[in-house]
C-alpha atoms as one frame of an Amber mdcrd trajectory, in Angstrom:
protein
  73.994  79.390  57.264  73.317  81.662  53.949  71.684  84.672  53.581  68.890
  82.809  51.571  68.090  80.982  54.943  67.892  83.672  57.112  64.056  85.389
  57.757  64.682  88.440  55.847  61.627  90.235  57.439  63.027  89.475  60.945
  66.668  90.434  60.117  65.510  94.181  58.583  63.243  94.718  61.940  66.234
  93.574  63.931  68.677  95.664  62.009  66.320  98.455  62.248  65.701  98.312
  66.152  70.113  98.779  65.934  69.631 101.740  63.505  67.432 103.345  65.803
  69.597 102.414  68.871  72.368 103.841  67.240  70.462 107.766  66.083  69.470
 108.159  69.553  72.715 107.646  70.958  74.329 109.722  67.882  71.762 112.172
  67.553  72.298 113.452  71.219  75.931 113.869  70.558  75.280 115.786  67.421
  73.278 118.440  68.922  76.027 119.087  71.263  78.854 119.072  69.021  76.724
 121.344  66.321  75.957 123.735  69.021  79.646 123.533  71.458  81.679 123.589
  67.457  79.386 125.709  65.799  78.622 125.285  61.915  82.724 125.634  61.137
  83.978 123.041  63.569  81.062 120.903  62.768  81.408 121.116  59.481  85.025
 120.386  59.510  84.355 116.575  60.895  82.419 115.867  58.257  84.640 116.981
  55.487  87.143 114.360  57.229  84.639 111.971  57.535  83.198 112.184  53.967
  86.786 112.174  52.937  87.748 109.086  54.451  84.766 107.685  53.000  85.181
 108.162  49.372  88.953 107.310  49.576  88.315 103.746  51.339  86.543 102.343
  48.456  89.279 100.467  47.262  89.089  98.878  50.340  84.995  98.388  50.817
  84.964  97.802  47.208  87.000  95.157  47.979  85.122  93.763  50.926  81.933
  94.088  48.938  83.211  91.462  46.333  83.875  89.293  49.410  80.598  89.596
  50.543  79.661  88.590  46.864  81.345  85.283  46.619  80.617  84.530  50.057
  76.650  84.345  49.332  77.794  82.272  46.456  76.702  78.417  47.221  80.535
  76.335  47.181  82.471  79.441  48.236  85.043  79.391  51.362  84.213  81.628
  53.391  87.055  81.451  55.480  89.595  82.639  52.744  87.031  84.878  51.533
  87.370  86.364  55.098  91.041  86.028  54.844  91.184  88.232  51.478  89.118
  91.114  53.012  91.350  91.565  55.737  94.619  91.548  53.521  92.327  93.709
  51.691  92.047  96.037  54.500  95.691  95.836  55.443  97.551  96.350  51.753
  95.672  99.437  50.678  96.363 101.907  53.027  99.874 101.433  52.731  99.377
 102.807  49.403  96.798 105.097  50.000  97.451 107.502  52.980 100.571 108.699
  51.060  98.794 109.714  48.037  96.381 111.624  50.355  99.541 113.251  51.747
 101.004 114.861  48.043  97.649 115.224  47.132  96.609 117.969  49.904 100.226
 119.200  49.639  99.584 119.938  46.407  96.470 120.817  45.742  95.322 122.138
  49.575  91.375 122.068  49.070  90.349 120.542  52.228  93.253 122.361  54.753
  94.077 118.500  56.232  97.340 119.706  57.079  96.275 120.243  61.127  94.584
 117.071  60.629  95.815 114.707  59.089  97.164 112.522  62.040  93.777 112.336
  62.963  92.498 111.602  59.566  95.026 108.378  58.767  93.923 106.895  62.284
  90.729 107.155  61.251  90.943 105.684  57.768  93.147 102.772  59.179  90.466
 101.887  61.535  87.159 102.380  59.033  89.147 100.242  56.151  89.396  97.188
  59.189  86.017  97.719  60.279  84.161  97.890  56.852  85.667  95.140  55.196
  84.705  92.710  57.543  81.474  94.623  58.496  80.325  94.239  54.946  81.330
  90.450  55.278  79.324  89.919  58.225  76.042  91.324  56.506  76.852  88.349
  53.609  76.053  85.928  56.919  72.412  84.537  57.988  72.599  86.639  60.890
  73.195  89.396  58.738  71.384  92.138  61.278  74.534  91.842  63.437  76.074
  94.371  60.732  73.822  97.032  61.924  74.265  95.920  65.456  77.685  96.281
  65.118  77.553  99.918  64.121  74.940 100.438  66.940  77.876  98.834  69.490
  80.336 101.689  67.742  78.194 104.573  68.593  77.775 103.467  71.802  81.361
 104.200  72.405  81.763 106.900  69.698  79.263 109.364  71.310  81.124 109.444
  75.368  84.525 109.378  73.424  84.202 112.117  71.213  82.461 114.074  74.323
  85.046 113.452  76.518  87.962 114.309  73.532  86.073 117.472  72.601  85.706
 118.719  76.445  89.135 118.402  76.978  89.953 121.115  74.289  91.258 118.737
  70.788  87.440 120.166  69.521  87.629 118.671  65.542  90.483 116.234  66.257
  88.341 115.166  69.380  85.554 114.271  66.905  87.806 112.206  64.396  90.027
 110.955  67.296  86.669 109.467  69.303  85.146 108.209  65.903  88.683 106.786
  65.182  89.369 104.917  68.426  85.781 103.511  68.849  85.417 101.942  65.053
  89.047 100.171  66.210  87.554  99.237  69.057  84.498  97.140  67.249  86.261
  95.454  64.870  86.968  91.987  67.465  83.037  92.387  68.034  82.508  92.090
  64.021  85.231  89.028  64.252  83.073  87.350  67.184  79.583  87.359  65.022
  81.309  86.639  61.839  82.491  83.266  63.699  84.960  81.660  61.506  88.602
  81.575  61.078  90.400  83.432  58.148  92.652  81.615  55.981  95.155  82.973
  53.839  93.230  82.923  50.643  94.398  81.006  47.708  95.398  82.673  44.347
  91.930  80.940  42.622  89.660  82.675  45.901  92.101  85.741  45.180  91.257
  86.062  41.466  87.728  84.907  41.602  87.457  87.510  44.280  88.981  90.529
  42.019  86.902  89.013  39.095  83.998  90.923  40.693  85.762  94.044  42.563
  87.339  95.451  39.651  83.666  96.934  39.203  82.732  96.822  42.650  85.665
  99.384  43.951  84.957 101.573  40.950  81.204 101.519  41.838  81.823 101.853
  45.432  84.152 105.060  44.558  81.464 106.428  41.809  78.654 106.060  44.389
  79.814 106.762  47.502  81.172 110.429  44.894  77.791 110.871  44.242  76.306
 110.754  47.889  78.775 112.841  48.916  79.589 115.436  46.224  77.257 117.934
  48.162  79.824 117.765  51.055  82.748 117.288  48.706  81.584 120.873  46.369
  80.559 123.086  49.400  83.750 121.938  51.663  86.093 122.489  48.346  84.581
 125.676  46.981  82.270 127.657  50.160  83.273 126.633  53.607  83.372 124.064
  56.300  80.594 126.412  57.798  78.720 125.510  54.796  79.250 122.159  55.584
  77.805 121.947  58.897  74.409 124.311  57.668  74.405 120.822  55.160  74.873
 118.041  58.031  72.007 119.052  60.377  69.805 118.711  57.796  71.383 115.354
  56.938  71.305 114.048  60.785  67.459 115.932  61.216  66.086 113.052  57.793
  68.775 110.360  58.773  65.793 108.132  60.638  64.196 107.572  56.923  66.825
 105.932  55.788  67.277 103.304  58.245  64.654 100.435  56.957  66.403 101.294
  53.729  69.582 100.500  54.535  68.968  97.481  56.080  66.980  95.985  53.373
  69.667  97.022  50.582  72.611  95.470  52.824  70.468  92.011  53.292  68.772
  92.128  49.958  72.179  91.957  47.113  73.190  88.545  49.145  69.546  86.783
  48.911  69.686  87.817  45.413  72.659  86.567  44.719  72.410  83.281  46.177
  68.267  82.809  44.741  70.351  83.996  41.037  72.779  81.050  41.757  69.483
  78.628  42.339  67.470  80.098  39.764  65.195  80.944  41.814  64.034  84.358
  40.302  60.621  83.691  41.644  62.041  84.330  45.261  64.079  87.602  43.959
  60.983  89.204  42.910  59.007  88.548  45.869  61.912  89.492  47.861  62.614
  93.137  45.843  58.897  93.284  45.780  58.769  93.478  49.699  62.145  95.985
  50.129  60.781  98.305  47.326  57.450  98.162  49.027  58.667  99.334  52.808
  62.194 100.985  51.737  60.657 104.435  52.217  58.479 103.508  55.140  59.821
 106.182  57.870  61.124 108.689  55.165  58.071 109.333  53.168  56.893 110.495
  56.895  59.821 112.782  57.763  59.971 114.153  54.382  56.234 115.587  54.688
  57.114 116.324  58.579  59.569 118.704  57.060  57.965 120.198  54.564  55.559
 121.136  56.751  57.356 123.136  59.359  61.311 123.056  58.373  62.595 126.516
  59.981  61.036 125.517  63.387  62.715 122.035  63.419  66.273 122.959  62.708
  66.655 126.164  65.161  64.512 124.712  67.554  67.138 121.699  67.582  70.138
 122.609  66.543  69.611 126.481  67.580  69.731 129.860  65.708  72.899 129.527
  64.318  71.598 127.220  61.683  68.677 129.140  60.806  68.452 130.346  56.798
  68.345 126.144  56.144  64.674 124.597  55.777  64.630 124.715  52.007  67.383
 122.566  52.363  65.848 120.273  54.715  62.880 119.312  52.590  65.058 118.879
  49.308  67.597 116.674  51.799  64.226 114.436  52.907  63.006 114.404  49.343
  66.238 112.936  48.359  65.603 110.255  51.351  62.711 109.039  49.894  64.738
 108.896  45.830  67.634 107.191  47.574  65.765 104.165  49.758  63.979 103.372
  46.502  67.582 103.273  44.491  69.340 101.307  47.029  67.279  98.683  46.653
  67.237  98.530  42.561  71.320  98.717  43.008  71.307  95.797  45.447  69.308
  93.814  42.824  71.711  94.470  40.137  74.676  93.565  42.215  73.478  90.376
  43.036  72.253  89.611  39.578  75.780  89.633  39.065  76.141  92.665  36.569
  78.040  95.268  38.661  79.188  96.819  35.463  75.755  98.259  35.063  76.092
  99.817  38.056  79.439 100.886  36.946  77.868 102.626  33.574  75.046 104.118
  35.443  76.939 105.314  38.155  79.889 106.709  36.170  77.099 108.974  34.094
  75.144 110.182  37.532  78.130 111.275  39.438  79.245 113.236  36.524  75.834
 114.714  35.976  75.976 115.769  40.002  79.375 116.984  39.826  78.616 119.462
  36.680  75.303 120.500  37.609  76.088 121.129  41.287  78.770 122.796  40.247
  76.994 125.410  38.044  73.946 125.835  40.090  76.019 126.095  43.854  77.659
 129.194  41.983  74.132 130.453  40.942  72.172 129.364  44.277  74.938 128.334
  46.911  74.255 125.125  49.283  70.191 124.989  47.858  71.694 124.535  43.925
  73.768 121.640  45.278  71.148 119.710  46.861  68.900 120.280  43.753  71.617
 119.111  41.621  71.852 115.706  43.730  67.762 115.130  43.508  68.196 115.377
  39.597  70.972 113.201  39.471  69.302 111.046  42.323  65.861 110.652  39.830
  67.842 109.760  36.475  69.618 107.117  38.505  66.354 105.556  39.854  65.289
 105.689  36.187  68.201 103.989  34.744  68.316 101.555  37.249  64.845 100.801
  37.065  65.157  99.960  33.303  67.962  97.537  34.235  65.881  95.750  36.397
  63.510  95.597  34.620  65.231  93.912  31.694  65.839  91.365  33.806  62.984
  91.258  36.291  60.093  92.596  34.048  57.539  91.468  36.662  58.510  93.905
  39.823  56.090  96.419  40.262  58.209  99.366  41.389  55.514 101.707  42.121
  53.384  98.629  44.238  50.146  99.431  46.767  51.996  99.101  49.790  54.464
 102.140  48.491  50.956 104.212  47.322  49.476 103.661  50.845  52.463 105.195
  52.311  52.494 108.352  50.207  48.462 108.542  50.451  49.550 108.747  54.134
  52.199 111.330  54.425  49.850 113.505  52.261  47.375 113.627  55.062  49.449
 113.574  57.271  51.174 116.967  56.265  47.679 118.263  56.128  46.941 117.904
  59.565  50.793 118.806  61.313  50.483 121.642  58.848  47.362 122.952  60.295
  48.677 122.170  64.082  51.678 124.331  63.291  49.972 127.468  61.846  47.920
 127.195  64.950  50.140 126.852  68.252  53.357 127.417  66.150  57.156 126.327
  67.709  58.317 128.383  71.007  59.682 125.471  72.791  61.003 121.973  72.799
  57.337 120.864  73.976  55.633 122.293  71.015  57.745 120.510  68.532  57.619
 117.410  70.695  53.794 117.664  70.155  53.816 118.027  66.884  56.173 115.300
  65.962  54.295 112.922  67.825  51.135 114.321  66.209  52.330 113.673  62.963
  53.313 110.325  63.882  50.627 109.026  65.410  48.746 110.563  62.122  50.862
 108.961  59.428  50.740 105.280  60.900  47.506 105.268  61.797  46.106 106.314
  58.381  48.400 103.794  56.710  47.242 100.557  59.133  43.868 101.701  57.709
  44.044 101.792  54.389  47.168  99.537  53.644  46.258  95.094  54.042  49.860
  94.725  53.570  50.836  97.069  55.955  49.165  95.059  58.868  50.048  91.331
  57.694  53.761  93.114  57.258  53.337  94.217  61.160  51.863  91.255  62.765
  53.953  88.819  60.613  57.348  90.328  62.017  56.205  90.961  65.413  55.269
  87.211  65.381  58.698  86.374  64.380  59.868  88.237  66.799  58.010  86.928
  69.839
């Protein structure tokens, strides 16, 4: 069964029931390892972890052009399984030992204590992405996100249980390592085929697409990460973790997001095939439309009480941060609206505008960040990634347009939402300045307040919000 068959509102609203599943069991771990490592130690797993990331694009590029041809009517998906796997087992043999002279050499990141650590890790996220990414090309494409939700669920004890026994960092990459391994027959299971050992036609017709997919994965995945990659090179690991809680406090308002943009390059792809560009517009219509849903919300949350939610959470050891909280959830917002607009253009089959668009942001982010962390520290670095983060919406937004002139990117459903998080921020704001943050309690309180606020407005005012609602919950039941 295709992507094209699959109830796309049902799939996002099961994939985002597994995103959630998966922040509460992460987000509990979090706070403990932020407060037991401290901003260092913290910090420290997520240089490895961002690391890993940007140097396994060869190998998610790779399983993204799978995923390609795979929502492709005619294509085996079998050998299209097969080549993501060989994928996944051929590149880190060449890889990890150009990591090795690299950090000899050059020594930014200190990986020399952890480096074991790191390699186990990349061997097991290269295994679990490729044929992650393949299962979101299925009609059951939610299971991706399910998948990740099953990984948490043993990341979290693991890591807990490492870290307690004294490895502290390496306990972190170790757990993360051991638990992604661990997932992979689960991905297998939901995929549910057999690979084949692709031919050298599937093999070319495959590379045909990731020669710009693996550069686009590496320029992207660059650009979301050069915040982590400039402060870990140039300030500190400490640095680093000050950064990360304010990632892990917006993470929920990306979710929806992230869904929709992993569902939404495969329906595209396989309407494009049918010529169907009716059913991409509707379909980028609706993603575009509720991308931002739960971000717009936490990025007014934050702006209206940002010291009080980090310390409160994380504790006083992060304090200083709030400004960079609110420019983090900003970003949230820029990025859910991006992801979808790069989706489209994958599955329009023209990854090398990504490629040119992508190539010109990242080094826009890297030279700007640069120059205004030296000026401004960790709050120039996240204001270099918003201005990259708007000219890319802008340049991809002209792409689509050129070949989808009738999207409305800025559509009612989208206005509602920001109508809402405006009054919304009114209201928490005044709450705040009058029973302010001494306690878990308080902040509970206001949260919910805001909440309860934000969707309640937008149910009002927004048609589409409540046909959106009852349509899926239908589906559902």
């Amino acid at each position: 069964m295709s992507a094209r068959e699959a109830d796309f509102g049902l799939e996002i609203s099961k994939g985002v029931l597994a995103k959630f599943a998966m922040a509460a069991i992460g987000f509990a771990g979090s706070v403990v390892f932020a407060r037991v490592l401290g901003p260092s130690g913290y910090g420290a797993f997520y240089v490895i972890q961002t690391l890993v990331t940007v140097l396994d694009n060869p190998v998610t590029g790779w399983g993204d052009a799978c995923k390609k041809r795979i929502s492709e009517t005619g294509f085996s998906t079998s050998e299209a399984l097969g080549s993501g796997i060989l994928g996944a087992v051929v590149f880190p043999i060449f890889i990890l030992p150009l990591v090795y002279l690299g950090n000899r050499v050059t020594g930014l990141y200190e990986l020399s204590d952890l480096f074991i650590p790191f390699c186990t890790l990349f061997v097991g996220i290269c295994g679990f992405a490729v044929t992650n990414r393949i299962l979101s090309a299925r009609s059951n494409f939610s299971a991706a996100e399910w998948a990740d939700t099953v990984r948490s669920l043993l990341t979290t004890p693991l890591q807990l249980f490492l870290v307690f026994i004294g490895l502290e960092t390496a306990g972190m990459v170790y757990g993360l390592a051991i638990a992604t391994i661990l997932t992979i027959p689960y991905v297998m299971y939901q995929i549910g085929i057999k690979p084949e050992f692709p031919s050298l036609k599937t093999v070319s017709s495959i590379f045909s697409f990731a020669k710009y997919s693996i550069p686009n994965g590496f320029i992207g995945t660059a650009q979301s990460r050069m915040d982590i990659l400039l402060l870990g090179a140039l300030l500190s690991s400490a640095a680093v973790g000050d950064y990360q809680v304010s990632m892990q406090l917006t993470m929920i308002g990306a979710f929806l997001g992230s869904v929709a943009a992993g569902g939404l390059m495969a329906r595209v792809s396989d309407n494009w095939s049918q010529n169907d560009s009716h059913a991409i517009i509707e379909d980028l219509t609706n993603s575009l439309g509720y991308a931002s849903v739960l971000a717009i919300p936490i990025f007014f949350g934050a702006s209206a009480m940002p010291g009080d939610l980090i310390v409160t959470i994380f504790g006083a050891q992060y304090s200083g941060v709030g400004t960079v909280l609110v420019g983090l959830a900003f970003f949230r917002v820029l990025a859910t609206q991006t992801s979808q607009l790069r989706s489209t253009i994958s599955g329009l089959d023209q990854p090398q505008i990504n490629t040119q668009i992508g190539t010109v942001v990242l080094v826009l982010n890297l030279g700007l960040g640069y120059l205004l962390l030296l000026e401004y520290g960790i709050v120039g670095v996240v204001a270099a990634t918003i201005v990259s983060e708007i000219v890319k919406y802008t340049a991809l937004a002209y792409a689509v347009k050129q070949y989808l002139p009738e999207v409305p990117l800025l559509n009612g459903p989208l206005r509602s939402q920001i109508l809402s998080g405006m009054i919304m921020f009114i209201v928490v704001k005044s709450a705040h300045s009058t029973i302010g943050v001494s306690w878990w309690g308080d902040l509970t309180l206001l949260i919910g307040l805001g909440g309860i606020v934000y969707f309640t407005v937008l149910a009002a005012i927004s048609e589409s919000f409540r046909v959106t609602v009852k349509g899926v919950l239908s589906d559902a039941l």
